[in-house]
BALOBA-1460 file (C-alpha; in Angstrom, 3 decimals):
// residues 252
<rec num="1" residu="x" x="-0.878" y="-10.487" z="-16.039"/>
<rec num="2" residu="x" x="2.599" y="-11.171" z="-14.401"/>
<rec num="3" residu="x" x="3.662" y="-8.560" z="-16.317"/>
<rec num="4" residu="x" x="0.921" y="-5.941" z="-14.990"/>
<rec num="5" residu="x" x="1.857" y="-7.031" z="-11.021"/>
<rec num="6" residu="x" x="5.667" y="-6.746" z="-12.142"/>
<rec num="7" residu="x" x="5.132" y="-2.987" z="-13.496"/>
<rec num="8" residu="x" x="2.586" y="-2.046" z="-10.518"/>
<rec num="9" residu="x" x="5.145" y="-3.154" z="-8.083"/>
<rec num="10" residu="x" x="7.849" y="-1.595" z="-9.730"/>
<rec num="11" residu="x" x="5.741" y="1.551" z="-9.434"/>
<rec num="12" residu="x" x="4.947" y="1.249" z="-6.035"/>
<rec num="13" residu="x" x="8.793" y="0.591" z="-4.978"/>
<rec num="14" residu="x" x="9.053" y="4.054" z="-4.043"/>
<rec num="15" residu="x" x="6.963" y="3.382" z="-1.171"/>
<rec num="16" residu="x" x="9.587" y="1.509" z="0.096"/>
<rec num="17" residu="x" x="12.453" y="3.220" z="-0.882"/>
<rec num="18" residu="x" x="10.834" y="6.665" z="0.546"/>
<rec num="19" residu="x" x="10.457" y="4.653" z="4.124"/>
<rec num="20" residu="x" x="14.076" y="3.558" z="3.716"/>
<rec num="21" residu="x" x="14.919" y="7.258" z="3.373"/>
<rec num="22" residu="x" x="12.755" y="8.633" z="5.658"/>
<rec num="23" residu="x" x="14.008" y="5.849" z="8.565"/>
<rec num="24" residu="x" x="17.691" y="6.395" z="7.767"/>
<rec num="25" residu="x" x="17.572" y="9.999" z="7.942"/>
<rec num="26" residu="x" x="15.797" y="12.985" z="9.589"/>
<rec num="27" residu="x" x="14.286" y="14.583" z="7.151"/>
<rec num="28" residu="x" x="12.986" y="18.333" z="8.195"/>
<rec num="29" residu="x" x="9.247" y="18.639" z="8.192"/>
<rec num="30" residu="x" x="9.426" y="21.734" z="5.791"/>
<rec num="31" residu="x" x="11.701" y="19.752" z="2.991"/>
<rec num="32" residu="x" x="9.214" y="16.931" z="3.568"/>
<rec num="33" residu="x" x="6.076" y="19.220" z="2.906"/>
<rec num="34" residu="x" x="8.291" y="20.424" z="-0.004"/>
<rec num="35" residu="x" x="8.663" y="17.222" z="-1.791"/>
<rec num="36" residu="x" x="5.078" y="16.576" z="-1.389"/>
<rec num="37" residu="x" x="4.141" y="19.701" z="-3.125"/>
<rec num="38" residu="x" x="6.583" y="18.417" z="-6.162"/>
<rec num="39" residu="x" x="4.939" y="15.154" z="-6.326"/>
<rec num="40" residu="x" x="1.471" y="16.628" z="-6.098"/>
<rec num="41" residu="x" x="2.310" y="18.366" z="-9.144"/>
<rec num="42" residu="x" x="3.425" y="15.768" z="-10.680"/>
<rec num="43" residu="x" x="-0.020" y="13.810" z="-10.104"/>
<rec num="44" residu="x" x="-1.328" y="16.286" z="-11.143"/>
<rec num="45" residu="x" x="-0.475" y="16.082" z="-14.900"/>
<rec num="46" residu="x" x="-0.793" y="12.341" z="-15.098"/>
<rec num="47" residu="x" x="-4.107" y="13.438" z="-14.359"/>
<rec num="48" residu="x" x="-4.273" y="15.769" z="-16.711"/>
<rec num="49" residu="x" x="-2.740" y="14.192" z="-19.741"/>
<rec num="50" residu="x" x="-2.090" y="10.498" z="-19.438"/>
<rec num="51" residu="x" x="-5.376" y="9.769" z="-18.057"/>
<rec num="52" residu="x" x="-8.071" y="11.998" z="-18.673"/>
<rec num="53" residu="x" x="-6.599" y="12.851" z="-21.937"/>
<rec num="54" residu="x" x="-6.230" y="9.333" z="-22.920"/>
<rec num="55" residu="x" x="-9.766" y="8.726" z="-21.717"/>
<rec num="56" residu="x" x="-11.266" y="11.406" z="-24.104"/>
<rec num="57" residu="x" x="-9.749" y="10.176" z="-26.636"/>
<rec num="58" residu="x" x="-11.131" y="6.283" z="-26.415"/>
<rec num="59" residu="x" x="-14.712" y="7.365" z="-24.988"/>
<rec num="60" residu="x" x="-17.013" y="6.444" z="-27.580"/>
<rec num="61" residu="x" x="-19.757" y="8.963" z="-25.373"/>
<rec num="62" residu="x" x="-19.040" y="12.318" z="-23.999"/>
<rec num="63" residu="x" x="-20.553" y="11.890" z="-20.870"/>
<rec num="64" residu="x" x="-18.372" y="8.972" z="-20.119"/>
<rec num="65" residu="x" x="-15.181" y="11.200" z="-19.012"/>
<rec num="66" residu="x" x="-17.110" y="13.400" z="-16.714"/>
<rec num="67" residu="x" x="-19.542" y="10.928" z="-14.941"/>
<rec num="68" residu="x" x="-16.574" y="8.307" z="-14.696"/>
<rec num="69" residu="x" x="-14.441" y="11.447" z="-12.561"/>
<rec num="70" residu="x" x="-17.661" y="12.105" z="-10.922"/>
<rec num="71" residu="x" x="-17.973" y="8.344" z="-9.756"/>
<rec num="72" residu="x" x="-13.939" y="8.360" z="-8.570"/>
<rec num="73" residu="x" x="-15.112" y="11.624" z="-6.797"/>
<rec num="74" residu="x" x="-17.391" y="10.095" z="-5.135"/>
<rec num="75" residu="x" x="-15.451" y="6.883" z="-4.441"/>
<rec num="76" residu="x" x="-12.662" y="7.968" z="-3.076"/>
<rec num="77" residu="x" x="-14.806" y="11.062" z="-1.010"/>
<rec num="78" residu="x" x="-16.786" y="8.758" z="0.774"/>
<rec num="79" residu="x" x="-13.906" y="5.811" z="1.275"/>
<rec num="80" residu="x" x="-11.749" y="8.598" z="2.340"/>
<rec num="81" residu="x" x="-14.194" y="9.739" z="5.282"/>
<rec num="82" residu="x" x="-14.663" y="6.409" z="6.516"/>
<rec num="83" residu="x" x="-11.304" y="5.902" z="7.118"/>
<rec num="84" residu="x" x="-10.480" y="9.196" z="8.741"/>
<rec num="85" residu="x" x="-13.541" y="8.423" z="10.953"/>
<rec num="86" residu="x" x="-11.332" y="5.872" z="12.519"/>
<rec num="87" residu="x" x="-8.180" y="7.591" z="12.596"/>
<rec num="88" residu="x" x="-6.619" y="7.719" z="9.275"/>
<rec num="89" residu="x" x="-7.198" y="11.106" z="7.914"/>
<rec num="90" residu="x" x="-3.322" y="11.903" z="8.761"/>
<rec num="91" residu="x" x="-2.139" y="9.567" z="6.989"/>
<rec num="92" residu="x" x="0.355" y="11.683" z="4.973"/>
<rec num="93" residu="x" x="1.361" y="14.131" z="7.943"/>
<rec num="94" residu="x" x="5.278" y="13.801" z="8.620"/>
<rec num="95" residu="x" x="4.429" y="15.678" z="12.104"/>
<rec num="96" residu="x" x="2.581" y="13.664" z="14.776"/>
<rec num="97" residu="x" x="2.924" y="14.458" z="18.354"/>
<rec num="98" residu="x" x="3.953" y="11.252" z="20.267"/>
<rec num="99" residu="x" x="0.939" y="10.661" z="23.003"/>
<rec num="100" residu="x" x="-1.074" y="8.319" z="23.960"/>
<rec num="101" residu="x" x="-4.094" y="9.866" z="22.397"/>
<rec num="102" residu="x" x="-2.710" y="10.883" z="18.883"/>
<rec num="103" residu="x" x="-5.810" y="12.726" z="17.415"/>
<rec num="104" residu="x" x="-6.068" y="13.548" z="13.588"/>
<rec num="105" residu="x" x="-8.494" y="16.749" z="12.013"/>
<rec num="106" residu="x" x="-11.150" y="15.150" z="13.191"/>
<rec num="107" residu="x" x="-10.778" y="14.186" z="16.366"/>
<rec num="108" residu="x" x="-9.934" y="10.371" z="16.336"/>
<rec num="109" residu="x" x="-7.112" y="8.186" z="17.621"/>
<rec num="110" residu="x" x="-4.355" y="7.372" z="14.873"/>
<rec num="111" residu="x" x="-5.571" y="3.833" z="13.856"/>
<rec num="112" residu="x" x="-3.029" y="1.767" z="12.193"/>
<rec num="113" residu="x" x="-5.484" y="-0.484" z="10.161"/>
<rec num="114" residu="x" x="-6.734" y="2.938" z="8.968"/>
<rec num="115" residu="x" x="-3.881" y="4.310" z="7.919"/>
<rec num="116" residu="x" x="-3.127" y="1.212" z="6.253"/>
<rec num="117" residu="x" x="-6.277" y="1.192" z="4.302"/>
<rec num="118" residu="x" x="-5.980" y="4.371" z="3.432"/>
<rec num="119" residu="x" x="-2.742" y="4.357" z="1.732"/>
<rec num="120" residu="x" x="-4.090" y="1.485" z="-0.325"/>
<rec num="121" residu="x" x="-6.922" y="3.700" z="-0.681"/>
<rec num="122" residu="x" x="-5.033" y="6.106" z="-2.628"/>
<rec num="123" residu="x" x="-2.662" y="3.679" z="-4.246"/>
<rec num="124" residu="x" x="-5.092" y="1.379" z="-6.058"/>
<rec num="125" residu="x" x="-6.521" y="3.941" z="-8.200"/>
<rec num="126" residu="x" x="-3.192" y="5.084" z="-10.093"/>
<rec num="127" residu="x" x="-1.963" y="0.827" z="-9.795"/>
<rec num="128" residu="x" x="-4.896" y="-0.085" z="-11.768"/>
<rec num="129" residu="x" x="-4.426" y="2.654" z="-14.930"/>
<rec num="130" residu="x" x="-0.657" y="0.829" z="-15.045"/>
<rec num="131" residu="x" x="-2.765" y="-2.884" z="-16.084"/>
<rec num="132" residu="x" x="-4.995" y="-0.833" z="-18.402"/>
<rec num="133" residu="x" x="-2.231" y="1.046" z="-20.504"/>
<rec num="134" residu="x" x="-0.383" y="-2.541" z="-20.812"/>
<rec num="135" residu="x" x="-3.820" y="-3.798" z="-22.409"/>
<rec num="136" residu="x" x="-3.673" y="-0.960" z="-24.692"/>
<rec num="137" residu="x" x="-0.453" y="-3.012" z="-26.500"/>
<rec num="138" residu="x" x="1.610" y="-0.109" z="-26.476"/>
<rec num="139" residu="x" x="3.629" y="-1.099" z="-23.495"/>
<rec num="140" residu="x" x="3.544" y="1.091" z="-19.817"/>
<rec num="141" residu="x" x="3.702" y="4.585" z="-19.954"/>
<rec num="142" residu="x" x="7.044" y="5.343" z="-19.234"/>
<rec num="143" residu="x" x="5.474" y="9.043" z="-18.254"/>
<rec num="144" residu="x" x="2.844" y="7.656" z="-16.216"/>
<rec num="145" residu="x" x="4.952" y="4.581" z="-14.778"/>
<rec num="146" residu="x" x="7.705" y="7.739" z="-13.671"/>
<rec num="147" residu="x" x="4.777" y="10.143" z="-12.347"/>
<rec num="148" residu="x" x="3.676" y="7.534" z="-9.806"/>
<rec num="149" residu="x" x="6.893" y="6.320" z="-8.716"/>
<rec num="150" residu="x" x="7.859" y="9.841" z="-7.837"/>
<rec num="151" residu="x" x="4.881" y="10.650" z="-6.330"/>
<rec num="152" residu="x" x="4.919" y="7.821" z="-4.112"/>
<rec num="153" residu="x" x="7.998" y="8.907" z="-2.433"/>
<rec num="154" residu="x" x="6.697" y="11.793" z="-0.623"/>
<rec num="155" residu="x" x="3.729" y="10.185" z="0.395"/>
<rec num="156" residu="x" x="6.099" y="7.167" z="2.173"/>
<rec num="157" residu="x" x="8.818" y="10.267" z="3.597"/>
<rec num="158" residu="x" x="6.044" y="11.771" z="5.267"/>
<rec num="159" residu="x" x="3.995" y="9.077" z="6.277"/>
<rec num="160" residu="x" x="7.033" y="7.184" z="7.702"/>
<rec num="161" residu="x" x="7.909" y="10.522" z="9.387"/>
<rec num="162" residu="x" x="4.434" y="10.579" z="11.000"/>
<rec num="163" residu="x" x="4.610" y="6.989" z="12.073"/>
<rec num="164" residu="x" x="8.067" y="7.296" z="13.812"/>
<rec num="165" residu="x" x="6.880" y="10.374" z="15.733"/>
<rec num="166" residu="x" x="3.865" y="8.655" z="16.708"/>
<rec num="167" residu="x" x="5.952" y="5.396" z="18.560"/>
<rec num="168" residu="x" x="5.707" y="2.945" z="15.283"/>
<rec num="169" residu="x" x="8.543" y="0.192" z="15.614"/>
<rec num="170" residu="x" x="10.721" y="0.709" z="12.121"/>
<rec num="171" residu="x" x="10.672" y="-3.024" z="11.496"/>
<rec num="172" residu="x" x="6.478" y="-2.767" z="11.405"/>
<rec num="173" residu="x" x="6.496" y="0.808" z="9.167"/>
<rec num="174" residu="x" x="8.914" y="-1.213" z="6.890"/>
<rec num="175" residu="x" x="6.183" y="-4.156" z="6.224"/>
<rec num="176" residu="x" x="3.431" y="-1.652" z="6.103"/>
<rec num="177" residu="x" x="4.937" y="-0.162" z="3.108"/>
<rec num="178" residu="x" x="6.279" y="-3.299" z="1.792"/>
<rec num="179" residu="x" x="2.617" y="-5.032" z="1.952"/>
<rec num="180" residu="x" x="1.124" y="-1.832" z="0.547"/>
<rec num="181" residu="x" x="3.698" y="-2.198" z="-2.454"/>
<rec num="182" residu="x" x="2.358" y="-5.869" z="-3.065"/>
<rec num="183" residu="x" x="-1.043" y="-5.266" z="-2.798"/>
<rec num="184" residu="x" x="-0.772" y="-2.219" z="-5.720"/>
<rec num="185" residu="x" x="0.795" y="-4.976" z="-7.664"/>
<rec num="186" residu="x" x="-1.677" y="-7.041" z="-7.390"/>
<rec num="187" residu="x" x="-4.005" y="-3.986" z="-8.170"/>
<rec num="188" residu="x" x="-2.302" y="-3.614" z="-11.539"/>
<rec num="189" residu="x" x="-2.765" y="-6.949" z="-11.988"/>
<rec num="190" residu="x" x="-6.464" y="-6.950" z="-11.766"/>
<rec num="191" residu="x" x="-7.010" y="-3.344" z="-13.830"/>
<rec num="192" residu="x" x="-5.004" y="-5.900" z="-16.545"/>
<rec num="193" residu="x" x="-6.822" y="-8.803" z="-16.186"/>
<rec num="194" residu="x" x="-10.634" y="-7.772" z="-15.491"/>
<rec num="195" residu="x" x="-10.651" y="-5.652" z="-17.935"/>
<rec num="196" residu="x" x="-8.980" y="-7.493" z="-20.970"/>
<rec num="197" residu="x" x="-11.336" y="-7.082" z="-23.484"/>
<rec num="198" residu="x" x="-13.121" y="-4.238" z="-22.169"/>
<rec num="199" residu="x" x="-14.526" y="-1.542" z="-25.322"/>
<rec num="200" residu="x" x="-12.481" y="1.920" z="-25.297"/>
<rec num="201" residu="x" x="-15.382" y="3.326" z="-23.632"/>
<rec num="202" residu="x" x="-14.911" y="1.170" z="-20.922"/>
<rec num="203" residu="x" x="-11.608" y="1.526" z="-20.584"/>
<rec num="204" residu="x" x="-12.328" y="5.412" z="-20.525"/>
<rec num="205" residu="x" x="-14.680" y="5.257" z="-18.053"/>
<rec num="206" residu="x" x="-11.955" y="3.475" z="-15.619"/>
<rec num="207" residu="x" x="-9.347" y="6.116" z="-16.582"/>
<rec num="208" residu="x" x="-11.555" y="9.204" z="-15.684"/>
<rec num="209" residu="x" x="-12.509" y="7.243" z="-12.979"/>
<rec num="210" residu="x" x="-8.847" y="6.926" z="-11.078"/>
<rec num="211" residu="x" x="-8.199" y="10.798" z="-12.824"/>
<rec num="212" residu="x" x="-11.280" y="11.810" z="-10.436"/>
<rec num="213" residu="x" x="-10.172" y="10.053" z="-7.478"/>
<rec num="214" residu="x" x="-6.459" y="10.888" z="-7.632"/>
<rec num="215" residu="x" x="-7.530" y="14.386" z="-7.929"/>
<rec num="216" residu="x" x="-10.033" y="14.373" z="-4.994"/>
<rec num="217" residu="x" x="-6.670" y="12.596" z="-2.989"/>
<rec num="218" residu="x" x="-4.779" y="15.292" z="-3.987"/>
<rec num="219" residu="x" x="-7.245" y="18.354" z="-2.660"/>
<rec num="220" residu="x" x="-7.910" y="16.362" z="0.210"/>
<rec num="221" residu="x" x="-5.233" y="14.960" z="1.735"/>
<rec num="222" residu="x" x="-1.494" y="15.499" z="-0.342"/>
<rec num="223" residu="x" x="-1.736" y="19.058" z="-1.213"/>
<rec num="224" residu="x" x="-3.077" y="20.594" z="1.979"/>
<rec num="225" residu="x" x="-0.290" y="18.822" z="4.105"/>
<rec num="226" residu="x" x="1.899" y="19.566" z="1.571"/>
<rec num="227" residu="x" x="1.355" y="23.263" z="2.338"/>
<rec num="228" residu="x" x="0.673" y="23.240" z="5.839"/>
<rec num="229" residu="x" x="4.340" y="21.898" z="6.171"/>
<rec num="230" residu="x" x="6.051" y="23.453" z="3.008"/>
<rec num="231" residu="x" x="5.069" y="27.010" z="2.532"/>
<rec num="232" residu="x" x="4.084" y="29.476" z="0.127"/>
<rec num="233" residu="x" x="7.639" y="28.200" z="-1.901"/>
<rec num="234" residu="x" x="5.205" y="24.912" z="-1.886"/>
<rec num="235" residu="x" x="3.432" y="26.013" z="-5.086"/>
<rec num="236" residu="x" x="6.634" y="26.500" z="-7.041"/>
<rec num="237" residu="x" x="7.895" y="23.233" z="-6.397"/>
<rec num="238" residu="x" x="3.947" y="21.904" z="-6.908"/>
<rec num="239" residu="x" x="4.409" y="23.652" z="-10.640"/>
<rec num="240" residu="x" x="7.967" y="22.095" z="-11.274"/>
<rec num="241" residu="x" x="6.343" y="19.108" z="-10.344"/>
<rec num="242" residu="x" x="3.715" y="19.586" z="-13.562"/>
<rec num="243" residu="x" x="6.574" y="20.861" z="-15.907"/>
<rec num="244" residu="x" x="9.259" y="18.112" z="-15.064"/>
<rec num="245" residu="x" x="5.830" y="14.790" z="-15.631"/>
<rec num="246" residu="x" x="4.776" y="17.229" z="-18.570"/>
<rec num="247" residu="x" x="8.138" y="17.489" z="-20.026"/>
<rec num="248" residu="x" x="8.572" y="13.455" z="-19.478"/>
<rec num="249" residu="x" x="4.424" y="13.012" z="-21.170"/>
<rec num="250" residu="x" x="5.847" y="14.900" z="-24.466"/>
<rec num="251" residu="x" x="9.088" y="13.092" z="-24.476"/>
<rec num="252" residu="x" x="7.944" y="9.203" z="-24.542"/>
């Protein structure tokens, strides 16, 4: 289990290393929305082929892949809307005008417990697949482990961009990201330990599960900031993205 919060952590690193970045330099909002496309394609085929693929191919049931995306769909939808509710649903902006009424999409204050929970909203999902591949006893998925670290970093860049803009002291962004890179430790922790044991169709159902939520994070919140700030050159790098975590997937 140490093992699984060492890896989850390890993953989640870029967090901080993507605030360090993003605090030491200015990063324009355009290469910011670019990187964000690149690590949105990059999700993307962990999606695609070390977790829904993997979950075919240990589901006992064919319904389990599909109702377990449905179910992360649905998670993730409806966690998702809560939060931007009260004032997170910017969360991965790198623009934010600096007022005293800092309004997201839907018309709420920027809420810093929101935004908070809903980076460890979208964090937990991919933290937990990293405890169930170590129960597999093949070792991490180097693919998988690389996909999430890289597609962290955007998410911190623009986040931390966002959170500068909007007044945040540096020393507080830096323990946001630093808490949110413990508690996806601890998440791959959990996936490892709760689930030791589990049948493959089980374990499929949990991997189809965090393939449906990622992806619903993705549509939701990554990709359309990605483009609002990045451009139409935003689904080239979103497609390098895929061929760079594909390339990795049918390398380990």
């Amino acid at each position: 289990m140490i093992g699984a919060f060492g890896w989850g952590l390890l993953a989640a690193s870029s967090l901080v290393v993507g605030a360090l970045v993003a605090l030491a330099f200015r990063i324009p909002v355009r290469v910011v929305g670019l990187i964000m496309g690149f690590g949105s394609g990059v999700l993307i085929s962990a999606v695609a082929f070390d977790l829904v693929e993997e979950a075919v191919g240990d589901a006992s049931a064919d319904i389990t892949v599909p109702i377990g995306m449905a179910v992360g769909c649905a998670v993730f939808s409806v966690g998702d809307w809560l939060i931007a509710r009260n004032g997170g649903g910017r969360r991965k902006s790198p623009k934010r005008p600096v007022a005293a009424l800092d309004r997201d999409r839907d018309g709420t204050e920027d809420s810093p417990l929101s935004i908070v929970l809903g980076t460890v909203l979208d964090g937990i999902p991919e933290s937990i697949v990293i405890g169930l591949t170590l129960l597999a006893g093949e070792g991490v998925g180097v693919a998988y482990l690389v996909a999430v670290f890289v597609s962290n970093l955007p998410e911190s860049i623009s986040s931390t961009a966002g959170l500068v803009e909007s007044g945040w002291r540096r020393s507080r962004i830096l323990w946001l990201w630093v808490a949110v890179a413990v508690v996806s430790g601890a998440a791959s922790a959990a996936g490892y330990g709760i689930f030791d044991g589990a049948s493959g169709n089980t374990n499929a159902a949990i991997l189809a599960f965090a393939g449906g939520a990622i992806l619903t994070m993705l549509a939701d919140t990554m990709m359309p900031e990605a483009f609002e700030h990045g451009g139409r050159l935003t689904g080239v790098l979103t497609t390098a993205g895929f061929v760079v975590a594909f390339t990795l997937h049918q390398l380990a």
